[in-house]
C-alpha positions in Angstrom: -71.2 92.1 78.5 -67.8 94.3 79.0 -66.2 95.9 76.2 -63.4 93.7 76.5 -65.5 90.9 76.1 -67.6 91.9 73.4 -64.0 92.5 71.1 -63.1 89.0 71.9 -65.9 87.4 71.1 -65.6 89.3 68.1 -62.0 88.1 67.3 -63.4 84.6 68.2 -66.0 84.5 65.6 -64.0 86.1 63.1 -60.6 84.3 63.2 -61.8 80.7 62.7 -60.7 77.8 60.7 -61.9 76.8 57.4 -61.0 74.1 54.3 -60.6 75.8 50.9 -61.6 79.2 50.0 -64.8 80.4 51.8 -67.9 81.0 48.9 -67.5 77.9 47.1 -66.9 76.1 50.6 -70.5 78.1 51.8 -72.3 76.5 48.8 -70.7 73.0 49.7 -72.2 73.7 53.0 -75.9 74.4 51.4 -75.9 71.4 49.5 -74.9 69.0 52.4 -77.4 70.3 54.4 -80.0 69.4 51.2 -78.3 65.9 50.8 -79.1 65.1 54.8 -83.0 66.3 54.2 -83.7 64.6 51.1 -83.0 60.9 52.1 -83.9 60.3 47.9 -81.7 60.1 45.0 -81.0 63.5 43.6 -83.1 64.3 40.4 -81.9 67.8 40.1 -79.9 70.7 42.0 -80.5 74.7 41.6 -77.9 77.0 42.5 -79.3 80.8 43.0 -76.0 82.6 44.3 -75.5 86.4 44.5 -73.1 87.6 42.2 -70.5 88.3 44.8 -70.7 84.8 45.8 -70.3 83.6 42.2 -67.9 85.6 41.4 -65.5 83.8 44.3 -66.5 80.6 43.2 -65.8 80.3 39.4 -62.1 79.7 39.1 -60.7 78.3 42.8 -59.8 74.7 43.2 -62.4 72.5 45.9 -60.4 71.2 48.1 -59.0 67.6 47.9 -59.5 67.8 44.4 -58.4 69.1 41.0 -61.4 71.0 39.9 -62.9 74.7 40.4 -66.4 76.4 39.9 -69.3 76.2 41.7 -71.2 73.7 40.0 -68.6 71.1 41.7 -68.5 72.4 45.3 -72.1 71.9 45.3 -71.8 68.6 43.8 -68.7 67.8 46.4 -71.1 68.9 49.2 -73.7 66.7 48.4 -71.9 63.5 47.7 -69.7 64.0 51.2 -69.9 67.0 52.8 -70.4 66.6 56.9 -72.7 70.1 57.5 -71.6 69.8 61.2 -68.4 70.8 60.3 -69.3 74.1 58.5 -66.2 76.0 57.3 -64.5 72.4 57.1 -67.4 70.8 55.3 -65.1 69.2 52.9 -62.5 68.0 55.5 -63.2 64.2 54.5 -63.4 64.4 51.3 -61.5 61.8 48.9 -60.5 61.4 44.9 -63.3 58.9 44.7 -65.5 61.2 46.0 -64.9 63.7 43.0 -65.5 61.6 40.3 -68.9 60.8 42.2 -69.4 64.0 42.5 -68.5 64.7 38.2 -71.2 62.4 37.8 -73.8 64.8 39.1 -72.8 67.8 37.3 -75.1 67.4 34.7 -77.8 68.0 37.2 -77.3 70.9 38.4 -78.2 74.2 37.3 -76.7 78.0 38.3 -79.4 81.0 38.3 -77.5 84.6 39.4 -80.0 85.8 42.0 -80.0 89.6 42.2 -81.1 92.4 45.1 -80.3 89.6 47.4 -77.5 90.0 50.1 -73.9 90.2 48.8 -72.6 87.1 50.6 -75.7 85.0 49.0 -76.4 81.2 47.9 -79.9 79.3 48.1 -80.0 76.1 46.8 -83.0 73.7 46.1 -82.6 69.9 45.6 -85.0 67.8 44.0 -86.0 64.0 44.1 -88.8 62.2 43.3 -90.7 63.1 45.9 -89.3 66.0 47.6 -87.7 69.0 47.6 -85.1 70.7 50.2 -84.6 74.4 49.9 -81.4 75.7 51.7 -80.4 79.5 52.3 -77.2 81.0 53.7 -76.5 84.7 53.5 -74.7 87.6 55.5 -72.1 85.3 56.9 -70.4 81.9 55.1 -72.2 79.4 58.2 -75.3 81.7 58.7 -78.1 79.0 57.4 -81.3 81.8 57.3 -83.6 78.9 55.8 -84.0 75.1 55.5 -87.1 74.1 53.9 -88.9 70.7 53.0 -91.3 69.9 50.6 -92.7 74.4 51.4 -92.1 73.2 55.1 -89.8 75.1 57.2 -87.9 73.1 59.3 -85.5 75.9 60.4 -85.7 79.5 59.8 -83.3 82.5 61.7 -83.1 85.7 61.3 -79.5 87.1 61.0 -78.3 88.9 64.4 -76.5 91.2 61.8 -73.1 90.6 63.5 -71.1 93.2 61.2 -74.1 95.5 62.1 -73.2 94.4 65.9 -69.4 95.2 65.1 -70.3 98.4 63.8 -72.2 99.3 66.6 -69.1 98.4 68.6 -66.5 99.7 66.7 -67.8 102.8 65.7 -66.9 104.3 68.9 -63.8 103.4 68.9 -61.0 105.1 66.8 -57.5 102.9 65.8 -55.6 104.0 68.9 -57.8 102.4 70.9 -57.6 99.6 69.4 -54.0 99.3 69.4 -54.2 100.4 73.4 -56.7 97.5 73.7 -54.2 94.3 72.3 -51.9 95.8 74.1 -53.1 95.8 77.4 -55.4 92.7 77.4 -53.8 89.7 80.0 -52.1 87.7 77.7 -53.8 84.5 79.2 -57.0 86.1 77.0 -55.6 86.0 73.8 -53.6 82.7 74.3 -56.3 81.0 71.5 -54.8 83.3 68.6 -51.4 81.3 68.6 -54.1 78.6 66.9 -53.5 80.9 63.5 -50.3 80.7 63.3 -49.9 77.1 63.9 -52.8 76.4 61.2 -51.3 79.2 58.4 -47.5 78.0 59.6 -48.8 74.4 58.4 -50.4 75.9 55.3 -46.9 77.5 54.7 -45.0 75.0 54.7 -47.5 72.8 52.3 -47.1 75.0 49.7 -43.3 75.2 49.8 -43.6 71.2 49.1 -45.2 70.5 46.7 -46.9 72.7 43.3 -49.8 74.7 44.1 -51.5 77.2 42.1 -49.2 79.8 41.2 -46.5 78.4 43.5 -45.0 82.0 44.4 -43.6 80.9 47.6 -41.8 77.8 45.4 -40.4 80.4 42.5 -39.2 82.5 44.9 -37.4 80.3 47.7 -36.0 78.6 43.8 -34.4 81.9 42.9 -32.5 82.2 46.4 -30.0 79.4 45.0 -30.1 81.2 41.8 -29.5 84.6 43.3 -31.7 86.7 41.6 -33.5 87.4 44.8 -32.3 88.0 47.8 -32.6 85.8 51.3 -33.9 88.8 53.4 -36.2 89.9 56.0 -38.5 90.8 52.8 -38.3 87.5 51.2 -39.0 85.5 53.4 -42.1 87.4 54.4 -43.3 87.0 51.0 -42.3 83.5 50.6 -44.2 82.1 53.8 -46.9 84.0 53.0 -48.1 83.6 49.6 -46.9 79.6 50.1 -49.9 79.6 52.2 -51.9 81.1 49.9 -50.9 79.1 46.9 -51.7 75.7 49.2 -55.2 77.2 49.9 -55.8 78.0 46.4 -54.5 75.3 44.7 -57.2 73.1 46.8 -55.2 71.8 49.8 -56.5 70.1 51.9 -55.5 72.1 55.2 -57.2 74.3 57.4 -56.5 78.3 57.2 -57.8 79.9 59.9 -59.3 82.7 58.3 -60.5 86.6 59.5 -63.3 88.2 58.5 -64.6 85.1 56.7 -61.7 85.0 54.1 -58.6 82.5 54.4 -56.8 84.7 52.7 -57.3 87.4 54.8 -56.2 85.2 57.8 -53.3 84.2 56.3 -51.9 88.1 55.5 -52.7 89.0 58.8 -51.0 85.8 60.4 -47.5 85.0 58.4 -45.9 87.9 58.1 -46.2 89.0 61.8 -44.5 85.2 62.2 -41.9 85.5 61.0 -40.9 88.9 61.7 -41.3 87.6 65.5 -38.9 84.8 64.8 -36.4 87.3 62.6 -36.5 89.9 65.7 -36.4 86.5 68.1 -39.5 87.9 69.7 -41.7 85.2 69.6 -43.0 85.7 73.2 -44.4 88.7 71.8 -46.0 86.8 68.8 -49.3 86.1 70.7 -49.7 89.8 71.4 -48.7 91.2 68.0 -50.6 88.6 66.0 -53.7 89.5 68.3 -53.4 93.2 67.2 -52.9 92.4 63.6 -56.0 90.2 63.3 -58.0 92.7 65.3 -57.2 95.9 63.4 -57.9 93.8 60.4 -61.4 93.1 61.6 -62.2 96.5 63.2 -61.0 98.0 59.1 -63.3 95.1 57.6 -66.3 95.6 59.9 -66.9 99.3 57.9 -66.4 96.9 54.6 -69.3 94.4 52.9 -68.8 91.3 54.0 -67.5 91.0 50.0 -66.6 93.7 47.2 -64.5 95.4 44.8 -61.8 96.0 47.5 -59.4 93.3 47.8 -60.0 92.4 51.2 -56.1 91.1 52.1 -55.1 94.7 51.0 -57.3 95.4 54.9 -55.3 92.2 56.4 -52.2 93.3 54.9 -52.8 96.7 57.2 -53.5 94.3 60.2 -50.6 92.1 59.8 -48.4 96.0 59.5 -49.9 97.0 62.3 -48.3 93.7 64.1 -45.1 93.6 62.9 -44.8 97.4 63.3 -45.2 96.6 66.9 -43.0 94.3 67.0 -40.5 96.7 66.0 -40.9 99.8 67.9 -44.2 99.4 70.1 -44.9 102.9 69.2 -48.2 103.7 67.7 -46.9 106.8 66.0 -45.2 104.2 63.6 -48.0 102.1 63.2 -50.3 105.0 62.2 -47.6 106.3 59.7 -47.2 103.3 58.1 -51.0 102.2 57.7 -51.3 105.7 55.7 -48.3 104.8 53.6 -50.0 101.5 52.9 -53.5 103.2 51.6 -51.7 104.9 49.7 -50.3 102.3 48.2 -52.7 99.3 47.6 -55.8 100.6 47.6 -56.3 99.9 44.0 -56.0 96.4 44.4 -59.5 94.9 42.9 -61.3 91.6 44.2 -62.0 89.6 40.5 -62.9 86.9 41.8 -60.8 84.1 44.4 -58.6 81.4 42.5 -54.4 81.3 42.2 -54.1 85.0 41.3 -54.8 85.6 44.6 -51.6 85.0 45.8 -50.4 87.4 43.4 -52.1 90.1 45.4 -50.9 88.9 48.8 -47.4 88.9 47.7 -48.1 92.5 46.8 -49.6 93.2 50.1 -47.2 91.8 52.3 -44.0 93.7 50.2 -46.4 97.0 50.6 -46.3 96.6 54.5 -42.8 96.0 54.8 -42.1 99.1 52.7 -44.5 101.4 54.5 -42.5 99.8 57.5 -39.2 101.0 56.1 -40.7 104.5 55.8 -42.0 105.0 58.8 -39.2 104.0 60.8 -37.5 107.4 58.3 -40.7 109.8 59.8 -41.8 109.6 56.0 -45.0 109.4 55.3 -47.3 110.5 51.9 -48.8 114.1 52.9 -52.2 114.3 54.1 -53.1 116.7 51.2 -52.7 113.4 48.6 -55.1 111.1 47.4 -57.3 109.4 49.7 -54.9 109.8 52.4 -55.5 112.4 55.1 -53.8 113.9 58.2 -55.7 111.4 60.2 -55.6 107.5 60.2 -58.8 107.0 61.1 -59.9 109.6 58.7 -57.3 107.5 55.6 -59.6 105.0 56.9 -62.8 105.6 56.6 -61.6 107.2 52.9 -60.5 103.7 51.8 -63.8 101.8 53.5 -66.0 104.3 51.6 -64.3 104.4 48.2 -65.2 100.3 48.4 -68.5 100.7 49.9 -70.1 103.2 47.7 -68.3 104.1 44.7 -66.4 100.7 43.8 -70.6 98.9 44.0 -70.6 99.5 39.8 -66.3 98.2 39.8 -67.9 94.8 41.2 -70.3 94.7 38.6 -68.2 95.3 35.4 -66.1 92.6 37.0 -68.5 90.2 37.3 -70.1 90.9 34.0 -66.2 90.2 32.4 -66.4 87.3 34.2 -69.0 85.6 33.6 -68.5 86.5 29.6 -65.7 84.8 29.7 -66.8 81.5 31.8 -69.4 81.5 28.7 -67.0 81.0 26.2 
C-alpha cells in the first residue's frame, strides 16, 4: 500500500459518522450486542468501564432522549440498539423506548475497572440461564471479546490502529502534511464534503430549537440586540458550537466525527465552512476541509485515544490549519498561527463530555480566528515562551507530551471530583 493510500484510509476510518457523543454511544453498543446473544429476559447488567470512558459518560444526554449517564445508554442499547449500525447504534431509537429502557435501570450495576485501556467498557448481561460478556476497548467499535455462558464466540486482537498511525506519521513532519492535501486529485478526497453536509445539518438543528447550552441560539439572539457583532467571527462561533449544543443536548443527528470524537469533527468541519462561503471559495472547501481534518488526526494520533487534553483544542488546530489556507495558501501562515494557538488553549481540560462542551469549542474556534489575525501581522509568541518553540512540529510534540505524560495524574483528580460529586 502507497503512502497516499495508507493517509486516506486513515482519514476514512477516522472521519466517520456517529449518533450522540461517542463513550456513552460505545457502551450502548456493548449492551446491544449482549441483548442479541442472550435471547432471555435480562436479570441483571454489569458495567466495568475505564475511568476515561466514565468519565465521558456521566453527564451527556443519549440521544433521542432526555436523560444522561451511563447506566441509561446501556439500558437504551439493550432495549433498541441495532449493533450493526455501530457509531449510530441508537439511530432508531424512540420516547417509548426510554421509559422501557428507565424500567431497567434498577438492574444494572457500574464497577470502575482500572489498568485496563483508556477507551474501555466490558459489560456482562445476565438471565436465567445465561450470561453474555461483551468487550470494546482501544477504539469506540473495536469489539475485542463476545463471550457466552465462558464461551467465546468472537475474540480479536486490536490491529493497534493509532500504533499504525504512529508508525505512519512519525515520519512525517506538518509540512508534509500540508504538501500532501494539497496536492492529492481532488476526485480522492471528494468523500470529505460528507462532514460538512452532516455537521452543516447538525448546525442548523441547534440554531432551532434549545439544546444544551444553546451558544449558537444566545449568540445569533444578541445580533438583533447588538451586543455582538454579525462578523466573520461570529458567525464561526455560532455555526459551530450550534452543532455542538445539538450533539450534546441528545439530537438525534449524525456528526461525523474525527478521531472518534463528534466534537472534534465538528471543530475541524464548521469553521473552515463558513470561512469558504465568507471568502466565496467553496470550490476550495473540499481541499481545505481535507487538510483540516487530516492535521487534526496526524496531532491526535501522538494523543491517547482520550485524556486530560481537550481534544477540540487539537481539531480546533486542524480546522486553522483549513481556513488559514483558505486565506493565503501559504504554509508559513499556517505554521505561525498553529503556534499562536498552543499557546493559547493548551490549558483547556477534558472533565468529562456533556453541554460544557460547547463552551470549549466556542473558545477554540475564537482562538483560531485570532491566531489567524496574527499571523496574517508576521506576529507570532517567541519560541523562547512556554511550551512554544521555534519549530511547529517541535510546539507540537510539546503540547502531545504535556497531555500524554504529565496531565495522566490531571485525569485522575478529575475523575475523582467527578465521581464525588455524581455520589452526592
Amino acid at each position: 500500500m502507497t503512502l497516499e493510500e495508507q493517509i486516506l484510509q486513515i482519514v476514512k476510518q477516522e472521519v466517520k459518522p456517529a449518533i450522540g457523543c461517542t463513550e456513552p454511544i460505545s457502551t450502548a453498543l456493548a449492551c446491544a450486542i449482549i441483548k442479541e446473544h442472550l435471547q432471555e429476559d435480562l436479570k441483571k447488567l454489569t458495567l466495568f468501564p475505564s475511568g476515561n470512558l466514565l468519565k465521558n459518560t456521566m453527564a451527556v444526554t443519549i440521544p433521542n432522549t432526555s436523560s444522561s449517564g451511563i447506566e441509561m445508554a446501556a439500558a437504551m442499547g439493550y432495549v433498541c440498539g441495532d449493533s450493526k449500525l455501530g457509531l449510530e447504534v441508537l439511530k432508531y431509537a424512540t420516547p417509548q423506548d426510554e421509559q422501557t429502557a428507565k424500567n431497567l435501570l434498577p438492574k444494572i450495576t457500574v464497577c470502575l475497572k482500572k489498568n485496563v485501556p483508556n477507551l474501555y467498557i466490558e459489560a456482562i448481561g445476565e438471565s436465567e440461564n445465561n450470561t453474555i460478556k461483551v468487550i470494546i476497548e482501544h477504539e469506540h467499535t473495536f469489539i475485542k471479546l463476545i463471550e457466552k455462558n465462558q464461551k467465546t464466540l468472537l475474540q480479536n486482537t486490536y490491529a493497534q490502529q493509532n500504533y499504525s498511525q504512529q508508525e505512519i506519521f512519525k515520519n512525517l513532519n506538518l509540512e508534509d502534511i500540508y504538501n500532501f492535501a494539497c496536492s492529492i486529485d481532488e476526485e480522492k478526497i471528494a468523500f470529505i464534503a460528507d462532514s460538512a453536509v452532516l455537521n452543516t445539518a447538525l448546525s442548523q438543528e441547534g440554531l432551532s430549537k434549545d439544546y444544551g447550552l444553546k451558544i449558537g441560539r444566545t449568540f445569533q439572539k444578541h445580533i438583533q440586540s447588538q451586543l455582538v457583532p454579525n462578523d466573520l467571527m461570529t458567525q464561526i462561533l455560532i455555526q459551530t458550537t450550534a452543532a455542538s449544543d445539538a450533539r450534546m443536548g441528545g439530537a438525534p443527528l449524525p456528526a461525523m466525527t474525527n478521531s472518534g470524537s463528534g466534537n472534534q469533527g465538528i471543530t475541524a468541519t464548521m469553521p473552515v465552512v463558513v470561512v469558504a462561503k465568507h471568502l466565496q471559495k467553496e470550490k476550495d472547501l473540499n481541499r481545505a476541509l481535507f487538510l483540516s481534518h487530516l492535521t487534526a488526526i496526524y496531532i491526535h494520533s501522538k494523543l491517547p485515544k482520550l485524556s486530560a487534553l481537550c481534544a477540540v483544542t487539537t481539531a480546533g488546530i486542524g480546522s486553522y490549519a483549513g481556513i488559514a489556507w483558505l486565506f493565503t495558501k501559504e504554509f508559513k501562515i499556517v505554521s505561525k498561527g498553529i503556534c499562536n494557538m498552543i499557546g493559547d488553549i493548551s490549558g483547556i481540560l477534558c472533565d468529562g463530555a456533556g453541554s460544557g462542551c460547547s463552551m470549549k469549542v466556542s473558545t477554540t474556534t475564537q482562538a483560531a480566528f485570532k491566531a489567524l489575525l496574527l499571523a496574517l501581522e508576521d506576529s507570532t509568541i517567541s519560541g523562547k515562551e512556554g511550551i512554544v518553540a521555534n519549530k511547529v512540529d517541535e510546539s507540537i510534540q510539546n503540547l502531545c507530551d504535556i497531555a500524554s505524560k504529565s496531565m495522566l495524574n490531571v485525569d485522575s483528580q478529575i475523575l475523582e471530583i467527578m465521581m464525588s460529586k455524581n455520589l452526592h
